[in-house]
C-alpha positions in Angstrom: 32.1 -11.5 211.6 34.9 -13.6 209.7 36.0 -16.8 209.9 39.2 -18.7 209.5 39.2 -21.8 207.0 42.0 -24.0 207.3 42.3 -26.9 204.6 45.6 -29.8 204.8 46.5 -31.1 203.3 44.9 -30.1 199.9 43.9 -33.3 198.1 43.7 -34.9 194.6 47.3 -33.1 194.8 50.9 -33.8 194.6 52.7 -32.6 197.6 52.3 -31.0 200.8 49.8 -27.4 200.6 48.1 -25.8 203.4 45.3 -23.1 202.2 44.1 -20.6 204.5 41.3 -18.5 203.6 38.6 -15.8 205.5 35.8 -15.8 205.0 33.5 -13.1 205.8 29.5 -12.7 204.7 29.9 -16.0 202.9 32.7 -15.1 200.8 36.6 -14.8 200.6 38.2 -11.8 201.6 41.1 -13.2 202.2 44.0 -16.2 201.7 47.3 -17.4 202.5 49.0 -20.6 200.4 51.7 -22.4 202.4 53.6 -25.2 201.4 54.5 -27.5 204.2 57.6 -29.1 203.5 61.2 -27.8 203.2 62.8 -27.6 199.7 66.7 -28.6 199.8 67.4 -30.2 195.7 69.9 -27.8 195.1 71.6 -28.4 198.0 72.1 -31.8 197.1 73.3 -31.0 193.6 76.7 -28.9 194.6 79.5 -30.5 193.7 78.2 -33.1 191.2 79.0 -33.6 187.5 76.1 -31.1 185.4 76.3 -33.9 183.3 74.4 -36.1 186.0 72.1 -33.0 187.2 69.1 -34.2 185.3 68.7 -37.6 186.4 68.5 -36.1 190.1 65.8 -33.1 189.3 63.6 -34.9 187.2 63.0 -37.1 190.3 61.3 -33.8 191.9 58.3 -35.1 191.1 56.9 -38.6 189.7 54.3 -36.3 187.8 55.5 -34.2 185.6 58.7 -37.0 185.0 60.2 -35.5 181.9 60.1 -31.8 182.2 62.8 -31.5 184.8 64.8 -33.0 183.0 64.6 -31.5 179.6 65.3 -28.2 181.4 68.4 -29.4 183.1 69.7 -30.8 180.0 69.4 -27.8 178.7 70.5 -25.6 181.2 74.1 -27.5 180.8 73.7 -27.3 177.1 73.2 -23.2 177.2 76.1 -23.2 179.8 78.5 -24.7 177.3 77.4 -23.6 174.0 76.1 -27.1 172.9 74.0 -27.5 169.8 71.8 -30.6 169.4 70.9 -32.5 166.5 67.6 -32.0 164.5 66.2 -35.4 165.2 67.0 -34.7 169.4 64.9 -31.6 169.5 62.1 -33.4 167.8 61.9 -36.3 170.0 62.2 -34.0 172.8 59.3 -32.2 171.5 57.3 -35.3 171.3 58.0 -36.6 174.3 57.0 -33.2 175.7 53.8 -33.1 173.7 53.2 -36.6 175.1 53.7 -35.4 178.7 51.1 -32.5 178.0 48.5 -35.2 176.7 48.9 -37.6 179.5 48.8 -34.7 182.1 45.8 -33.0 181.0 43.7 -35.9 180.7 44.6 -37.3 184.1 44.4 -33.8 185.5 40.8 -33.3 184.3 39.3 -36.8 184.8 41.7 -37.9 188.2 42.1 -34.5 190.2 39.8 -32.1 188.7 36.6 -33.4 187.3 35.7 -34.6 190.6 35.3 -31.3 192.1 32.4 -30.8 189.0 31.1 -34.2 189.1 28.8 -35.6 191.7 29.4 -39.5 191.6 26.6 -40.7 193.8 24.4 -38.5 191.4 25.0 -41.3 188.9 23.4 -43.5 190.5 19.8 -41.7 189.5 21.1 -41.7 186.0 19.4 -43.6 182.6 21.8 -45.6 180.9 20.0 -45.0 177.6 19.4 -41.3 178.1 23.3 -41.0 179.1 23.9 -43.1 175.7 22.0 -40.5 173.7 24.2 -37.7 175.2 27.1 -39.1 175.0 26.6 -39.7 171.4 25.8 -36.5 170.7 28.5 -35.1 171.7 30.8 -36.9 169.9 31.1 -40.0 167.9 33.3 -42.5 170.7 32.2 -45.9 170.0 31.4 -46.9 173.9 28.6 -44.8 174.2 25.9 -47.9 174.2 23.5 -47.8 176.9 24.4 -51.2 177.8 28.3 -49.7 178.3 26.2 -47.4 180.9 24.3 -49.7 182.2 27.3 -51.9 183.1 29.2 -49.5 184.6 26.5 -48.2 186.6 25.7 -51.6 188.4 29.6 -51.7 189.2 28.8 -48.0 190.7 25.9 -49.5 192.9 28.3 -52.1 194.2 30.9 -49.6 195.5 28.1 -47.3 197.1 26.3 -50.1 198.7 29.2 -51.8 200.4 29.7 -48.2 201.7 33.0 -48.1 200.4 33.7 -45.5 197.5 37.1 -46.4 196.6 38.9 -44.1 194.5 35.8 -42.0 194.7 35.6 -41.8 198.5 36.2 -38.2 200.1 34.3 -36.4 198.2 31.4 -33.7 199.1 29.0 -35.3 197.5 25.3 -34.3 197.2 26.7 -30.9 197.9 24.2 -28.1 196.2 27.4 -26.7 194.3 27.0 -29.5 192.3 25.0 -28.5 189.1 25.5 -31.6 186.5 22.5 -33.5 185.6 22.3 -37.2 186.2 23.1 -38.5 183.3 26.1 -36.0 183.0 27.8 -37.4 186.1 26.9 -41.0 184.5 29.2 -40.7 181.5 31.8 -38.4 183.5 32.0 -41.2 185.7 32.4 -43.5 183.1 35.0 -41.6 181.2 36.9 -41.4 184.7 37.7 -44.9 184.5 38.5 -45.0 181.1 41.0 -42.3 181.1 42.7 -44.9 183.8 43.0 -47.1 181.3 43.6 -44.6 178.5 46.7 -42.6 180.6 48.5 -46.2 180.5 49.2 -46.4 176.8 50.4 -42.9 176.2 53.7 -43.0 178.1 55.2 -46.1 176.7 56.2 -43.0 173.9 58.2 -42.5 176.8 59.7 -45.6 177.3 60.4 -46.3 173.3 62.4 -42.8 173.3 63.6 -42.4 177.4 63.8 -46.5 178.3 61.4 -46.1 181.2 58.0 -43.8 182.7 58.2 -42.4 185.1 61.2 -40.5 184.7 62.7 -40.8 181.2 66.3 -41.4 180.3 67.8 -37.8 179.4 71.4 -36.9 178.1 73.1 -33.6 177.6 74.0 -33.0 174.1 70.5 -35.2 172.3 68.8 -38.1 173.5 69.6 -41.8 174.8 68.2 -43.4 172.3 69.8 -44.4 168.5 68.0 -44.8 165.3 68.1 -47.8 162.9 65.1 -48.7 161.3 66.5 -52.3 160.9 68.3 -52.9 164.5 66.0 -54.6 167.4 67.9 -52.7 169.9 67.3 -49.0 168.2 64.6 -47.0 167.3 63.7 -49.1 164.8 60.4 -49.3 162.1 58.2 -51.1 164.5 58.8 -48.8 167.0 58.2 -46.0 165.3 55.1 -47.5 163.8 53.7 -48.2 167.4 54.6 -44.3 168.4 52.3 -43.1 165.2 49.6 -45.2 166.4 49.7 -43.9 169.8 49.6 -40.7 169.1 46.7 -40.9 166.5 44.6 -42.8 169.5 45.7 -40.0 171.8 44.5 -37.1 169.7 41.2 -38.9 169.4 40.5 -39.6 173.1 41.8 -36.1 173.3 38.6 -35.0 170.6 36.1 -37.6 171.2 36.1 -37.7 175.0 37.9 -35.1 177.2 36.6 -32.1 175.0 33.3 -32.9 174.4 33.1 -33.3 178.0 34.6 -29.9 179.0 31.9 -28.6 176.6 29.2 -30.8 178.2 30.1 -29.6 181.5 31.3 -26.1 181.5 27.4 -24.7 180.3 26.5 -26.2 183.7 28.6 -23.9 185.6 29.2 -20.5 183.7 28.8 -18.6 187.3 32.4 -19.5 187.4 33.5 -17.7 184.6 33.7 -14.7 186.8 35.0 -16.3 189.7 38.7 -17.2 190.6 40.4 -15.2 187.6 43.0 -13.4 190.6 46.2 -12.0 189.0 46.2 -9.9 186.1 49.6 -10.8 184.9 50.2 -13.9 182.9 54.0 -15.6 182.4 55.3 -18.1 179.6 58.8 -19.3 179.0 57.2 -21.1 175.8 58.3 -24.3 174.3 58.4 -26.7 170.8 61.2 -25.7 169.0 61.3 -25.9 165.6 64.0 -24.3 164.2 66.6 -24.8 167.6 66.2 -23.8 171.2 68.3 -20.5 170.8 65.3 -19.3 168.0 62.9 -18.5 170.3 60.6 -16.8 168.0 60.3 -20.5 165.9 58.5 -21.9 168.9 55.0 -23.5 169.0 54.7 -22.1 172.7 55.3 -18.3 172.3 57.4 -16.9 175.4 56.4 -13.4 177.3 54.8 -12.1 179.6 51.2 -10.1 180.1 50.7 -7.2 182.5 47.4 -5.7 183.5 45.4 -8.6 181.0 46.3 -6.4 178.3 45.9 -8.6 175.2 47.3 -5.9 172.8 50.9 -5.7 174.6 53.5 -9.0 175.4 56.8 -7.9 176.8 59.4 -9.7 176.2 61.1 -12.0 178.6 65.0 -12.9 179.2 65.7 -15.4 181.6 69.1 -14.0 181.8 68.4 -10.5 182.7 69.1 -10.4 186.9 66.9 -7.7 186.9 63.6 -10.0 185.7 63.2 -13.7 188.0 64.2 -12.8 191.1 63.0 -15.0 194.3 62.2 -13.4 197.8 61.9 -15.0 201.1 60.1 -12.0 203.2 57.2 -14.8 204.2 59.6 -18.0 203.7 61.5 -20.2 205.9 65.1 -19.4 204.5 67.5 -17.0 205.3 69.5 -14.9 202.6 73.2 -13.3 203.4 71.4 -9.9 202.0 68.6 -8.0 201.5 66.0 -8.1 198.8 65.3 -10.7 196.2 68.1 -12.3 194.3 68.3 -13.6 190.6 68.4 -17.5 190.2 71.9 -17.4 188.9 73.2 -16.1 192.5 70.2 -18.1 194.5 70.5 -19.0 197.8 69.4 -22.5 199.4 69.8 -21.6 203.1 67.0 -23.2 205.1 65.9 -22.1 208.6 62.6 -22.5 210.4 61.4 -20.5 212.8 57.8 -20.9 212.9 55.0 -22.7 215.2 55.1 -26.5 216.0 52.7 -28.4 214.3 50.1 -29.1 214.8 49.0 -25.6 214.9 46.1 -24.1 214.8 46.8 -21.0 212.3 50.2 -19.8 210.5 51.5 -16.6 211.8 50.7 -14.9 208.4 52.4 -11.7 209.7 56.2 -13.9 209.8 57.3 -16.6 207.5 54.5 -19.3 206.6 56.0 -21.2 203.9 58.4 -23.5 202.6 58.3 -22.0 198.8 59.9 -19.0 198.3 58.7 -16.0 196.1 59.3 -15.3 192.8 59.1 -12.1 191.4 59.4 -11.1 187.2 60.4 -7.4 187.2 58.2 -7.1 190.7 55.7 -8.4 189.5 53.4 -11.2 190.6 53.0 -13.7 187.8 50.6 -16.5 187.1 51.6 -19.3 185.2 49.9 -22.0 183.1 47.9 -23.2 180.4 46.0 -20.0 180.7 48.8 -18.1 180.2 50.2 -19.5 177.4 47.6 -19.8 175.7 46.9 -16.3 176.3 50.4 -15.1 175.3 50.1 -17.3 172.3 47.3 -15.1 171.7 48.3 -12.1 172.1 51.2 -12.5 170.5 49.4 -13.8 167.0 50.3 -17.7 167.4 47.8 -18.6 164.1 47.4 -22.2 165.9 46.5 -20.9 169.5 44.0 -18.1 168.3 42.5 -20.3 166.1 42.4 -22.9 168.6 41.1 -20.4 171.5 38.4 -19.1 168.9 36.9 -22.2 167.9 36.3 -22.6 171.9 34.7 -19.4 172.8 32.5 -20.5 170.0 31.5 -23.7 171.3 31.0 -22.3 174.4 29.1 -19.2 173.3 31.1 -16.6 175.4 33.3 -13.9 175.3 36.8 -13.6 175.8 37.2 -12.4 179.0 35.6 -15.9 180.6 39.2 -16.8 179.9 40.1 -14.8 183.7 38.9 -17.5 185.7 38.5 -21.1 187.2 36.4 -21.6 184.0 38.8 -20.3 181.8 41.7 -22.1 183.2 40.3 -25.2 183.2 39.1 -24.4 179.6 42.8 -23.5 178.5 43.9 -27.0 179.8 41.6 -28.5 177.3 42.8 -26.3 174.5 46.4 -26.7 174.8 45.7 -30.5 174.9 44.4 -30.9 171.2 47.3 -28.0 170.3 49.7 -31.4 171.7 47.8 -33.5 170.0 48.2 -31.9 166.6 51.6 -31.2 166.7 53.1 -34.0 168.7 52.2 -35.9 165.0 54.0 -33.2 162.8 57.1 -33.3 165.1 56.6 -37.4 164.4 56.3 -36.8 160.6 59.5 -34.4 160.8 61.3 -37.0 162.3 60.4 -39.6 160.0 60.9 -37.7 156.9 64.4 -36.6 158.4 65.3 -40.5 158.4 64.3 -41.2 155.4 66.5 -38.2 153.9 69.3 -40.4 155.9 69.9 -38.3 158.7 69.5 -41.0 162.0 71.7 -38.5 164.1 70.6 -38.2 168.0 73.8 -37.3 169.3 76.5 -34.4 169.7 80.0 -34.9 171.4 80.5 -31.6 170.9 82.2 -30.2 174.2 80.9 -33.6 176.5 84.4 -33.9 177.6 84.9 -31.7 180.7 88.7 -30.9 179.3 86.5 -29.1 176.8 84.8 -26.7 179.2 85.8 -23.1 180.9 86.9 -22.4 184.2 83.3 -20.9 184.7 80.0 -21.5 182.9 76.9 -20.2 183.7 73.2 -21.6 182.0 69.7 -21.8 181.9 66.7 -24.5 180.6 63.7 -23.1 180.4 60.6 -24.7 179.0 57.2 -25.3 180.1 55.8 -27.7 182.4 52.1 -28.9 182.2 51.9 -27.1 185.4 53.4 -23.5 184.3 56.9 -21.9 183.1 60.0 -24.1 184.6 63.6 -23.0 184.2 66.7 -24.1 185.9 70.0 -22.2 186.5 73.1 -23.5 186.8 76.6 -22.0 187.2 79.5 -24.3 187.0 82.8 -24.1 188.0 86.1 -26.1 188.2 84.1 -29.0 185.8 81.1 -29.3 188.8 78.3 -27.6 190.0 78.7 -24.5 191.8 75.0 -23.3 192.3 72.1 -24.7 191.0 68.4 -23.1 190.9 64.9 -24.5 190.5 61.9 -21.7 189.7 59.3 -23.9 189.2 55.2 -23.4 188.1 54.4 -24.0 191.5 56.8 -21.8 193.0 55.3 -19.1 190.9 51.7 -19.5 191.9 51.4 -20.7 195.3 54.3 -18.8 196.8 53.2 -16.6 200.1 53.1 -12.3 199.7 56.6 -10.5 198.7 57.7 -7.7 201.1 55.2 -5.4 199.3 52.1 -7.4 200.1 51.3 -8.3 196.7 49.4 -12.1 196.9 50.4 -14.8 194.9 48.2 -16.4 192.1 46.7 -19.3 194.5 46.0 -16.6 197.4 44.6 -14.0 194.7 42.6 -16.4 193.1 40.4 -16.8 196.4 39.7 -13.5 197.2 35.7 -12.7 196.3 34.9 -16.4 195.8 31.4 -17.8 197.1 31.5 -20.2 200.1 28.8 -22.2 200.8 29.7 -24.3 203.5 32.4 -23.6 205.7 32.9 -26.9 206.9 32.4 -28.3 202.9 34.5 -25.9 200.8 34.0 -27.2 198.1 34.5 -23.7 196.4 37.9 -23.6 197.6 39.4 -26.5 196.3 37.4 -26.1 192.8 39.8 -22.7 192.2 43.0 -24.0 193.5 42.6 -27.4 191.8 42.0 -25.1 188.3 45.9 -24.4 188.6 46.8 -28.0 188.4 48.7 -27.8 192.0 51.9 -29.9 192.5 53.9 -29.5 195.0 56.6 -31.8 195.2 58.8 -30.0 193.0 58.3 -27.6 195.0 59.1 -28.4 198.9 61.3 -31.1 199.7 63.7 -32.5 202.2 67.2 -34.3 202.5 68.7 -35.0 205.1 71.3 -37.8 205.8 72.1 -38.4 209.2 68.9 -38.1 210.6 65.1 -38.0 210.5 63.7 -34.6 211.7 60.4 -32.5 212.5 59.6 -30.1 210.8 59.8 -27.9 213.4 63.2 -29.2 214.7 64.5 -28.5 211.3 67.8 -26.3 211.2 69.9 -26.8 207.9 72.8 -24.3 207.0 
C-alpha cells in the first residue's frame, strides 16, 4: 500500500515549492514538484527601455542579486552588437566569482548542512576532542577547545530555554543522522561563523555595483570608473581592500567549508547512490576571458550531457528555436498554439484553473504548477554545479578535472558517486575553490591592465536608441549558482517587445512535459529511502542538494488588486 507525502512549503528555501512524493514499501516511487506562486516579470517588462531591463530582473530574487542582471545586460548587448571593454568583463567576472563564493558557503552551512548536521547532538560533544579534529583537518586558527567550549555553553543556553532559534525546526535526533558528536560540534560552530564570514564577501559587490543586494549594472561595461588617485573611483585602496577579500575568501573557502565536506561526506557514503535522477546534464558556462562572443575562452565550459556519457558534449546554441523550448502541458498558462515554444517567441499568458487551496493533493493528471517546462532538444535537463563541473570535465577543462580529481581522491571513490545527492553537494564544494582561484587572476588581470594605462569600463558604442534597428533580437546567458540562466529579449520600435526568463530553477523543478518525462527535482526522488513518513528528512536532504530557489521562478504583479491564488485570472 502507498502513501501520499505532501511537504509546503519546502524550507531553508527561497520561494514558494510544494513536493509531493509516494511512497510505497518505505521508499519513493513516485514525485511531483510544484511551484506555488504565479510568475508574471515579463509581463511587467513590455514596453520599457532594454536599457532599464536589468535593474527590474535582478530584483527576481534577493539571492542570487547579481546574476540576473549580468544576463540582462547582456542580452541587450547581444541584441545590438555591443562590445565591452576588457576591464568590464573582468570585474564582471569577479563579481560573478564573488557571488559563487558567497552562495556556496551560505548554501552549505545556512540551508544545507543542517539536513547533515544534528545540532542537539552537540551538546554530548568534547570541546577538546572537537579541537583535535578540527585541527586535523585543516590548519584554521579557531580550532581551540576553549573556542568549542564557548560556543557550546552558548548552545546549552538556546536548548534549555527551549528555544532553538535559527536552529529550531529541525528533525533532530532523527536516526538518519550519522555525524559523530564532536562532528556536529565544529559544524555547528562553523555555522555561525560562515554568518559572520558571508558579511565581508559582498562589499566586492558594493566597491564595484554601489550596493548588495542587487548590484548596480549598465549595458555596454560597468557603473563604476577607475582612478587609482580619485576618492570617488575605483581607486588604490579600494582595490587593495578587494585583494584582501578575496585572499580571506579562498582561505575560508580551504580551511573551513572543504575540510568539512570531507569530514562529513565519509559519514554518509549510502548517498552516493541515492538521488542521482536525470541522466542529462546542461551548462551555458561562464568567465570569459577572451570576450563573451569566444565561448570556447571560458573558464565555465558550455554543453550539454546526454545519457551521463562522459566521452560525448554536444554543443549548445541558445539561438537555435529548435533547442530551449518551454512547455506548459502541467502549467497554469495558456499558449495561443500547440507544443512548446522557443524563448525568443515566449508566451506570458497566466490562467489558473486548478483546486482552491488549501487542498489536500494537486490534480497531478491537469496543470499543478506555476513553473513552466523547459525542454533542450526534448530533453529533460538538470542543471547545476554538477553539471558544470561535469561538462567541464568531459570537455577537458585542465582546472575542473584536476579540481574533480583531487576530490575523488580525498574522498576515496569513484567517479560515478558524482550521480547523486553526494555528488552534488560535492560539486558545490568544488566549483567554490575553482571561484576562489580565479576570482584572484581576473583581479591580477585587472590590475595589470591599469597599470599598462588602460582604466576603460565603459562603451557608448550604440547606447543611443537613434543608433538601434527597427528590430533586435538577443540573448544573456551565463550561469547562476543555482544552474544555467539565460534571458531573451526582442526589441522593437527602441522598447521591449517580449522578454524571456529560463531560469536554473525552471529547469529542475518544473512539472512532467506532454511525454511524461519528470523533471530533475521529481526524478531525483524516485528510489529514495524514507524513514519516517511523518519526518522526511530524506526528502528534503535530495531536493535541498539542488540548491532550490524559487523566487525567480514564480511571481506575481498585480496593480489594482490583491488576489488568491485561486481567484487569479491574468490575460
Amino acid at each position: 500500500m502507498s502513501e501520499r507525502i505532501v511537504v509546503d512549503p519546502v524550507t531553508r528555501i527561497e520561494g514558494h515549492l510544494r513536493i509531493e512524493a509516494e511512497v510505497k514499501d518505505g521508499k519513493i516511487v513516485d514525485a511531483w514538484s510544484a511551484g506555488t506562486m504565479v510568475r508574471g516579470l515579463e509581463i511587467i517588462l513590455r514596453g520599457r527601455d532594454p536599457r532599464d531591463a536589468w535593474a527590474f530582473t535582478e530584483r527576481v530574487c534577493g539571492v542570487c542579486t547579481t546574476v540576473h542582471a549580468l544576463a540582462s545586460v547582456r542580452s541587450v548587448e547581444d541584441a545590438l552588437d555591443i562590445k565591452i571593454p576588457a576591464n568590464a568583463e573582468l570585474i564582471r567576472n569577479i563579481m560573478f566569482c564573488t557571488q559563487y563564493m558567497h552562495d556556496h558557503v551560505v548554501h552549505f552551512y545556512h540551508l544545507h548542512a543542517l539536513d547533515w548536521v544534528d545540532v542537539v547532538s552537540a551538546l554530548k560533544a568534547d570541546p577538546a576532542a572537537t579541537s583535535t579534529l578540527a585541527q586535523k583537518l585543516s590548519k584554521y586558527p579557531k580550532s581551540s577547545p576553549n573556542y568549542f567550549s564557548e560556543l557550546q555553553k552558548r548552545l546549552t543556553k538556546f536548548v534549555e530555554s527551549g528555544q532553538l532559534g535559527i536552529f529550531a525546526n529541525g528533525y533532530w535526533g532523527h536516526p538518519a543522522f550519522k555525524l559523530p558528536p564532536e562532528a556536529n560540534l565544529m559544524a555547528v560552530a562553523h555555522y555561525l561563523e560562515a554568518l559572520e564570514w558571508q558579511k565581508e564577501i559582498v562589499k566586492i559587490h558594493t566597491i564595484f555595483g554601489g550596493k548588495n543586494p542587487h548590484p548596480n549594472y549598465l549595458v555596454g561595461g560597468v557603473p563604476c570608473a577607475i582612478n587609482i588617485d580619485e576618492a570617488n573611483a575605483i581607486n588604490a585602496e579600494r582595490l587593495a581592500f578587494v585583494g584582501q577579500t578575496l585572499q580571506r575568501a579562498k582561505e575560508f573557502i580551504e580551511q573551513v567549508y572543504i575540510p568539512d565536506v570531507l569530514a562529513v561526506a565519509p559519514f554518509y557514503l549510502d548517498w552516493a547512490s541515492i538521488g542521482g535522477g536525470l541522466e542529462n546534464y546542461l551548462a551555458y558556462g561562464d568567465l570569459p576571458t577572451n570576450g563573451f562572443a569566444d565561448v570556447k575562452s571560458f573558464k565555465f565550459p558550455r554543453g550539454a550531457i546526454l545519457g551521463r556519457n562522459l566521452n560525448e558534449v554536444h554543443p549548445v546554441d541558445p539561438k537555435d528555436d529548435t533547442g530551449v523550448q518551454e512547455f506548459i502541458d502541467h502549467s497554469w498558462y495558456e499558449y495561443s498554439q500547440q507544443g512548446g515554444l522557443h524563448p525568443w517567441a515566449g508566451e506570458t499568458k497566466l490562467k489558473y484553473s486548478g483546486p482552491k487551496p488549501p487542498y489536500e493533493h494537486l490534480d497531478v493528471d491537469a496543470k499543478y504548477s506555476w513553473l513552466k517546462t523547459p525542454r533542450w532538444k526534448g530533453h529533460a535537463m538538470e542543471v547545476g554545479p554538477l553539471s558544470r563541473m561535469l561538462v567541464g570535465y568531459a570537455a577537458g577543462n585542465d582546472d575542473i578535472k584536476g579540481a574533480v580529481t583531487d576530490a575523488l581522491g580525498a574522498l576515496k571513490a569513484p567517479a560515478s558517486v558524482l550521480f547523486s545527492t553526494l555528488g552534488r553537494t560535492a560539486a558545490r564544494a568544488i566549483e567554490s575553490q575553482l571561484a576562489a582561484k580565479w576570482g584572484l587572476e581576473f583581479f591580477n588581470t585587472l590590475l595589470a591592465n591599469i597599470k599598462a594605462g588602460d582604466t576603460r569600463t565603459f562603451t557608448r558604442e550604440k547606447w543611443e536608441p537613434s543608433t538601434w534597428p527597427s528590430v533586435a533580437k538577443g540573448v544573456g546567458c551565463t550561469e547562476a549558482p543555482r544552474g544555467a540562466l539565460a534571458h531573451w529579449i526582442v526589441i522593437g520600435d527602441q522598447k521591449i517587445a517580449n522578454y524571456q526568463l529560463v531560469v536554473p530553477s525552471t529547469w529542475n523543478a518544473s512539472p512532467r512535459d506532454g511525454k511524461g518525462q519528470r523533471s530533475a527535482y521529481e526524478a531525483s526522488l524516485i528510489g529514495t529511502p524514507v524513514h519516517d513518513v511523518n519526518q522526511p528528512l530524506e526528502i528534503i536532504r535530495t531536493i535541498h542538494s539542488f540548491d532550490p530557489c524559487l523566487a525567480c521562478a514564480v511571481h506575481l504583479y498585480e496593480d489594482k488588486r490583491e488576489v488568491a491564488r485561486h481567484e487569479l485570472l491574468v490575460k
